[in-house]
PAZAPA-4460 file (N, C-alpha, C; in steps of 0.05 Angstrom, whole numbers, plus 32768, in hexadecimal, padded with zeros to 4 digits):
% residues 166
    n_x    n_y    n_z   ca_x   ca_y   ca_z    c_x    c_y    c_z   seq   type   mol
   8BDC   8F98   95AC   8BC1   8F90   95AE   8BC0   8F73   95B7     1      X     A
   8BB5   8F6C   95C7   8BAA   8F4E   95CD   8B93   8F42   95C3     2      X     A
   8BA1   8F33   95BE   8B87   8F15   95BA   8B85   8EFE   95C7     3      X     A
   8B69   8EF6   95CF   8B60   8EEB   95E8   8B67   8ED6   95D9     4      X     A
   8B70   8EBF   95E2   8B6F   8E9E   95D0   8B55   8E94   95D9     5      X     A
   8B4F   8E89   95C2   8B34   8E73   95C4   8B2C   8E5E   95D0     6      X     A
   8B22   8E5A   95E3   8B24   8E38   95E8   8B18   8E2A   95D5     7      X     A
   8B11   8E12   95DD   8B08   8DF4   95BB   8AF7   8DFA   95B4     8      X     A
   8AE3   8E12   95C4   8AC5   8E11   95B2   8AC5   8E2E   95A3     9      X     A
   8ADA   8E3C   95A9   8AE1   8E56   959B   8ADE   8E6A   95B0    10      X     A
   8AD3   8E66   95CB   8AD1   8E80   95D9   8AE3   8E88   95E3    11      X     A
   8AE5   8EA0   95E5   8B01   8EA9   95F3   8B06   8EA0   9611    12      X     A
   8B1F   8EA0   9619   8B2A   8E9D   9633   8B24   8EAF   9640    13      X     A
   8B19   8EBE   9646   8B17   8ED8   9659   8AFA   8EDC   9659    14      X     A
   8AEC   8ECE   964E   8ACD   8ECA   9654   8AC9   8EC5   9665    15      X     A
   8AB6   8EC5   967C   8AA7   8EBB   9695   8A87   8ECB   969D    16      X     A
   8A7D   8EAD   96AB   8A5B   8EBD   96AF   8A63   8EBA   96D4    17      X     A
   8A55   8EC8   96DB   8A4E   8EC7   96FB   8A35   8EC4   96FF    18      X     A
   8A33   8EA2   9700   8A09   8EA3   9701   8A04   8EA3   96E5    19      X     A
   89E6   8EA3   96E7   89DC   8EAE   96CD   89D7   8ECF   96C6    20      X     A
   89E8   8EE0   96E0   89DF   8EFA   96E3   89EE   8F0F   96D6    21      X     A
   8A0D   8F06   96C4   8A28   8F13   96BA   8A35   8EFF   96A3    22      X     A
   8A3C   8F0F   9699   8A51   8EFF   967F   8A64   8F18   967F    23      X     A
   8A7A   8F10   9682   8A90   8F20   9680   8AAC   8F15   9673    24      X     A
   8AAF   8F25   9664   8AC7   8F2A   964D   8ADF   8F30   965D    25      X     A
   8AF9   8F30   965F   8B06   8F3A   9667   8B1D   8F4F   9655    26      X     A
   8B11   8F5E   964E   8B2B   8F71   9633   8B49   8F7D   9640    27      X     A
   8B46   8F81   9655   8B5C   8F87   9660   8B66   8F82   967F    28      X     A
   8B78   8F70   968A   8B7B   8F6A   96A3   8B93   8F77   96B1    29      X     A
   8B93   8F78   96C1   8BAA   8F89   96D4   8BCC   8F84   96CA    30      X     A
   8BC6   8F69   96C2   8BE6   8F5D   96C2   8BF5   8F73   96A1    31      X     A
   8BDB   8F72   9694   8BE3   8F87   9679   8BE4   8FA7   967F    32      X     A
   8BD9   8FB6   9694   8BDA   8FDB   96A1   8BEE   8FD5   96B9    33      X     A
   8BFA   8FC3   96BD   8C09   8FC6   96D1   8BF7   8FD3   96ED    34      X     A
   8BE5   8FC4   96ED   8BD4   8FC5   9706   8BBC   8FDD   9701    35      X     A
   8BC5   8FEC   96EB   8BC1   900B   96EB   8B96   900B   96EE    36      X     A
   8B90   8FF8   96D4   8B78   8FF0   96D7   8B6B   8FD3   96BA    37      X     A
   8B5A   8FD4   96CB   8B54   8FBE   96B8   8B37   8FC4   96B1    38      X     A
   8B2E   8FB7   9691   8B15   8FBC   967D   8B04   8FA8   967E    39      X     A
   8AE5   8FA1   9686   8AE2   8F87   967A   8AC2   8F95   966E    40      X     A
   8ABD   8F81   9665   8AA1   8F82   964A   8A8E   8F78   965A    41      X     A
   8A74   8F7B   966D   8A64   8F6C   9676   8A49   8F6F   966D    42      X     A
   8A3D   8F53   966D   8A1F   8F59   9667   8A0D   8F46   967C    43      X     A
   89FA   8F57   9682   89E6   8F5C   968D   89CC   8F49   9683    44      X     A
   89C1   8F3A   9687   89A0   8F33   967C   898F   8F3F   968F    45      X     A
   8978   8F40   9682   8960   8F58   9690   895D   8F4F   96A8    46      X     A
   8959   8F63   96B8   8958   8F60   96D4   896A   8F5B   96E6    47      X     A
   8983   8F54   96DC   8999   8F46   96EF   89A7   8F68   9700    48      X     A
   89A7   8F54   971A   89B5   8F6C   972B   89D0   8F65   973D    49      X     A
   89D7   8F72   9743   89F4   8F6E   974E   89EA   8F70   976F    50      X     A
   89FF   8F5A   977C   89F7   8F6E   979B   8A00   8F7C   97A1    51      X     A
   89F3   8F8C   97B9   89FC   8FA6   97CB   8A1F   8FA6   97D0    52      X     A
   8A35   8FAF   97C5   8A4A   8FB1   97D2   8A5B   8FC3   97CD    53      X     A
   8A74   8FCB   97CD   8A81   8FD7   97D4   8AA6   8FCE   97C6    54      X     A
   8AB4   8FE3   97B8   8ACE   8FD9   97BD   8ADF   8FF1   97CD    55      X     A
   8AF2   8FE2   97D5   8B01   8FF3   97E2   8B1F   9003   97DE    56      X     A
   8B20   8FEE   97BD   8B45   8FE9   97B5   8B3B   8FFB   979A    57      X     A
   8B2C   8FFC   978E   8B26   900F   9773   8B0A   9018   9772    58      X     A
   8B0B   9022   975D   8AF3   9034   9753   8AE5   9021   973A    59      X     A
   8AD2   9030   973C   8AC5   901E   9721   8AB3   9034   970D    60      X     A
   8AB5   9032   96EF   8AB1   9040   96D9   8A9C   9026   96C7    61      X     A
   8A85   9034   96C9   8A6E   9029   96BA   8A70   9037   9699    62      X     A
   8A6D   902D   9687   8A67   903D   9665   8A57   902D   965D    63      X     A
   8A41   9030   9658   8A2C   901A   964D   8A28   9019   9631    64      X     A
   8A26   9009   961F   8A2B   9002   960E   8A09   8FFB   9603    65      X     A
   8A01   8FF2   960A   89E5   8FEB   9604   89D6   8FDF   961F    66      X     A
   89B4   8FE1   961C   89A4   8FE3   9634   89A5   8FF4   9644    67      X     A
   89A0   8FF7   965B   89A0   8FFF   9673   89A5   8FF6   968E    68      X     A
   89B1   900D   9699   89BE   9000   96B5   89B2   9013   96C2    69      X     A
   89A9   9014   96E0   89A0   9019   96F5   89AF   901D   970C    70      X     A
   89C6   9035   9713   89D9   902D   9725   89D2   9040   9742    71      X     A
   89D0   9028   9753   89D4   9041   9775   89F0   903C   9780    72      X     A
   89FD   905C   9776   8A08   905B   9786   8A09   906F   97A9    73      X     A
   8A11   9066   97B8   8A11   9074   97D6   89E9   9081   97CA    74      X     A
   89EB   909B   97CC   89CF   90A5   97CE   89C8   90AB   97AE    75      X     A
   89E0   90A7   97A7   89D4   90B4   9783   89C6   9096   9774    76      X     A
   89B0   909C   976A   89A6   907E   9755   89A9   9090   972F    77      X     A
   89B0   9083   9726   89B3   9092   970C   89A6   9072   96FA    78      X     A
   899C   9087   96E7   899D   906E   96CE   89A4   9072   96B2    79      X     A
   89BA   905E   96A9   89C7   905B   9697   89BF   9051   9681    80      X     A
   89C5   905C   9666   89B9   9051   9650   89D6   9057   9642    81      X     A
   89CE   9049   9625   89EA   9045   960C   89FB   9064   9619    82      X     A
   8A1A   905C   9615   8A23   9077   9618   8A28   9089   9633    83      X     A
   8A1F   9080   964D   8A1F   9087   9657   8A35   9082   9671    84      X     A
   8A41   908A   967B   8A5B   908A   968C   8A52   9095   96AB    85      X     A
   8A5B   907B   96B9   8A60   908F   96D8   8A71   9077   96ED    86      X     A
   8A7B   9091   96F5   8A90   9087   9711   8A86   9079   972A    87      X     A
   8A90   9066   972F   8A89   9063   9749   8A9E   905D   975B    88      X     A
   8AA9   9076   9770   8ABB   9076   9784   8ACA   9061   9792    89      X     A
   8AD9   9059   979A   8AE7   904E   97B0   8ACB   904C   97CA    90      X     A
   8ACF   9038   97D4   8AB6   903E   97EF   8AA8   904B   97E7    91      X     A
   8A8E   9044   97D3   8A7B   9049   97D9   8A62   9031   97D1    92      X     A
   8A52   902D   97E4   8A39   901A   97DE   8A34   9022   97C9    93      X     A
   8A28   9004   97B7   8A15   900A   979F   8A15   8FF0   9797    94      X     A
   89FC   8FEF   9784   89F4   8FDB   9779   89E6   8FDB   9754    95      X     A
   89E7   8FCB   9747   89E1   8FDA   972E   89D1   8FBB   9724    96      X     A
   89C1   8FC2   9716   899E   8FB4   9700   89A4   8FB3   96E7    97      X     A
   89A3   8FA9   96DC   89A1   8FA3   96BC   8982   8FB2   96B8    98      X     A
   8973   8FC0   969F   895D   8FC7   969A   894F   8FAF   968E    99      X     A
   8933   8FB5   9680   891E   8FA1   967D   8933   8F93   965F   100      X     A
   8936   8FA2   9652   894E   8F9C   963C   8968   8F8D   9638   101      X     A
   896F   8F8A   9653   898E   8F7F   9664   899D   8F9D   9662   102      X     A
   89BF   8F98   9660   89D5   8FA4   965A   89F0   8FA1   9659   103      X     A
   89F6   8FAF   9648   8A11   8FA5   9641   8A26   8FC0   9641   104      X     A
   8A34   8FB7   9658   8A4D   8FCE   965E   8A68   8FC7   9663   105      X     A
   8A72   8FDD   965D   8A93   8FE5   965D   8A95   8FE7   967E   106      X     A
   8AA9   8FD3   9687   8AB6   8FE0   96B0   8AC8   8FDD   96AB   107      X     A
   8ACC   8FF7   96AE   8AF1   8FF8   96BC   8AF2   8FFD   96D8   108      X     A
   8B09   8FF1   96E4   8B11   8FF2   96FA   8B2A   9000   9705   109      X     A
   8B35   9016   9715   8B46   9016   9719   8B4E   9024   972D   110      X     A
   8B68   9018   973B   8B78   9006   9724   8B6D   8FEC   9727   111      X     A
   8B73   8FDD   9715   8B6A   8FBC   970A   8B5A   8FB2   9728   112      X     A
   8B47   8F9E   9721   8B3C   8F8B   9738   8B25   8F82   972A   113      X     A
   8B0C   8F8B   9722   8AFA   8F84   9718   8B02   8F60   9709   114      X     A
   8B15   8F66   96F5   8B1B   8F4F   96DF   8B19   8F3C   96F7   115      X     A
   8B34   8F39   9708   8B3D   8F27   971C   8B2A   8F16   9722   116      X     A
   8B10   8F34   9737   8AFB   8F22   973E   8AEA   8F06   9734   117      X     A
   8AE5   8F10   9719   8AD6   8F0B   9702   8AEC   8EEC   9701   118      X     A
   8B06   8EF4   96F8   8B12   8EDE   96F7   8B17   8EC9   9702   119      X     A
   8B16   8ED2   9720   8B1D   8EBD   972E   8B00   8EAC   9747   120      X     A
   8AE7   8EC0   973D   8AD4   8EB3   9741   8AB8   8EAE   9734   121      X     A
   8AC2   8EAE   971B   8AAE   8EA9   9701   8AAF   8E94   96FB   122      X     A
   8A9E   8E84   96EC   8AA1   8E6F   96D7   8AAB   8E6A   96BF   123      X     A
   8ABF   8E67   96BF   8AC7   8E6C   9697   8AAA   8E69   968B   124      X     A
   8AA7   8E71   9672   8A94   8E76   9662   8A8D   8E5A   964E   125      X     A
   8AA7   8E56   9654   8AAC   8E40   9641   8A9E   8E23   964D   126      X     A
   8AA0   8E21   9674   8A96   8E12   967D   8A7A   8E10   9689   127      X     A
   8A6B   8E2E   9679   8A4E   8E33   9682   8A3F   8E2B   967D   128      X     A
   8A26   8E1F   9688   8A14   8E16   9678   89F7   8E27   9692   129      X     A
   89E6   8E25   967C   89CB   8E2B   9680   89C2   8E28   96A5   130      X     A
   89D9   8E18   96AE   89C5   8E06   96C9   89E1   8E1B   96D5   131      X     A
   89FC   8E27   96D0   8A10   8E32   96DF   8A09   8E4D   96F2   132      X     A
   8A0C   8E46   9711   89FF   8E58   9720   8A21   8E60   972C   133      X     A
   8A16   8E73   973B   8A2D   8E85   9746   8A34   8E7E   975F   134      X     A
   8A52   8E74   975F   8A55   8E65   9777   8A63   8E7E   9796   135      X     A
   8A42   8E86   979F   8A3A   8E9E   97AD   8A58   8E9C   97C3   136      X     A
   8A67   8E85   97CB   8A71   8E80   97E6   8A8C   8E90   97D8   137      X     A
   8A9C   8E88   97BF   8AB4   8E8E   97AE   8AB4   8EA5   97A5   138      X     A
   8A9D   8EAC   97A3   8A9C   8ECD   9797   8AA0   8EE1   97B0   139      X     A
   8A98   8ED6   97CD   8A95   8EE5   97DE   8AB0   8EE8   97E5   140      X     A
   8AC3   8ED0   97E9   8ADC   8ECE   97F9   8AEF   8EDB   97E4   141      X     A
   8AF0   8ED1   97C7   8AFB   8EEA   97B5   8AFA   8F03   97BB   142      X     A
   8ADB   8F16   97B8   8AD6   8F2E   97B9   8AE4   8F3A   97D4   143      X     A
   8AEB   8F27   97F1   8AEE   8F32   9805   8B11   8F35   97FA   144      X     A
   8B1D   8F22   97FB   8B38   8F24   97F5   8B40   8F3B   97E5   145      X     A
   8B30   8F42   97CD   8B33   8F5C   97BD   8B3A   8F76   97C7   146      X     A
   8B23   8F6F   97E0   8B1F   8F83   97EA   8AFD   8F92   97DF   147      X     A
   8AEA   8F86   97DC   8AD4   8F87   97DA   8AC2   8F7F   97E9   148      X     A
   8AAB   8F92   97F2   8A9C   8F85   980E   8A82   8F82   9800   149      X     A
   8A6E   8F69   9803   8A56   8F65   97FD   8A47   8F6E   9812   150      X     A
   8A35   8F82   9812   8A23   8F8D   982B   8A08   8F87   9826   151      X     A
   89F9   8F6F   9811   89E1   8F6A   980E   89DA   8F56   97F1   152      X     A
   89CD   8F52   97EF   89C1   8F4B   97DB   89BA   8F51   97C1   153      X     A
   89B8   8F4A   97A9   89A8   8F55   9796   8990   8F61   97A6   154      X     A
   898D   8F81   9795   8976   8F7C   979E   8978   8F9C   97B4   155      X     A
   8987   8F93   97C4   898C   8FB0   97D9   8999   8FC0   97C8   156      X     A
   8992   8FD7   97D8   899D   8FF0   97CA   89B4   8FFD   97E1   157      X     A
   89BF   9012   97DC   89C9   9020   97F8   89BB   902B   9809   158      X     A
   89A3   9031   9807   898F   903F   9817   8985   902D   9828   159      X     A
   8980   900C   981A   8982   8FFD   9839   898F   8FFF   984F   160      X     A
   89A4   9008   984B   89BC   9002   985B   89B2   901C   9875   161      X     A
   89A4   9029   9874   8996   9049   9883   8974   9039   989A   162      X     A
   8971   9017   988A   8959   901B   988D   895D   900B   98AE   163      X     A
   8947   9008   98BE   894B   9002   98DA   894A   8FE2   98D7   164      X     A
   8955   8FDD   98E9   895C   8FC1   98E4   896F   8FAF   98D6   165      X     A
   8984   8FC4   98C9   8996   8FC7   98BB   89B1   8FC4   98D1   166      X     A
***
């Protein structure tokens, strides 16, 4: 079993926010599944949405834990409450909402990539403060290296992606 070490104010090392829109835990990273997959803890405040994108290198496994989540993926939109589990493929558009409540969920990734992202373009948690925004340029050039494509905004769904002018 692992234990995260603390930094000086007690928070764990594997904390990070992206923006004010994510706080993410990291419980399990690639280097511990041997790439196989990796776990992290995220939460959501009301309203926060992810943008339109896509991975290409893994899959992604939602379990929500509390609130609600709002997920499109490709043509399916589902919504998630405590308890609730769903896949989302290799290549496929989607985007996912926190409810009026926020939320707080379980992603797995696999195999591993999610943590990485998170890791290597988050803010430690430890160095967040109230004014810490998401440095939109680092997250992009990460996510591409991953192997993750941004196709829009918070905000779009995949059905933009159909509309004219697109």
């Amino acid at each position: 079993m692992s234990v995260f070490p603390p930094t000086a104010d007690g928070a764990s090392a594997r904390q990070y926010v992206l923006g004010q829109e994510l706080q993410v835990t990291i419980l399990t990273a690639a280097a511990e599944t041997e790439g196989r997959h990796d776990v992290t803890d995220s939460v959501m405040p009301a309203g926060a949405a992810t943008p339109l994108h896509l991975h290409t290198r893994y899959e992604e496994r939602l379990w929500v834990v509390s609130g609600s989540l709002t997920v499109w993926a490709g043509p399916d939109t589902v919504t998630l409450r405590s308890g609730d589990f769903f896949t989302i493929p290799k290549h496929v558009a989607h985007a996912i909402k926190s409810g009026p409540e926020g939320a707080r969920a379980l992603n797995i990734t696999s195999p591993a990539g999610f943590a990485e992202l998170i890791e290597r373009a988050g803010t430690p948690l430890a160095l967040a403060t109230s004014e810490t925004g998401l440095d939109a340029e680092r997250f992009a050039a990460v996510a591409e290296e991953l192997g993750d494509t941004v196709l829009g905004p918070p905000g779009m769904i995949p059905a933009d992606l159909d509309r004219p002018g697109r």
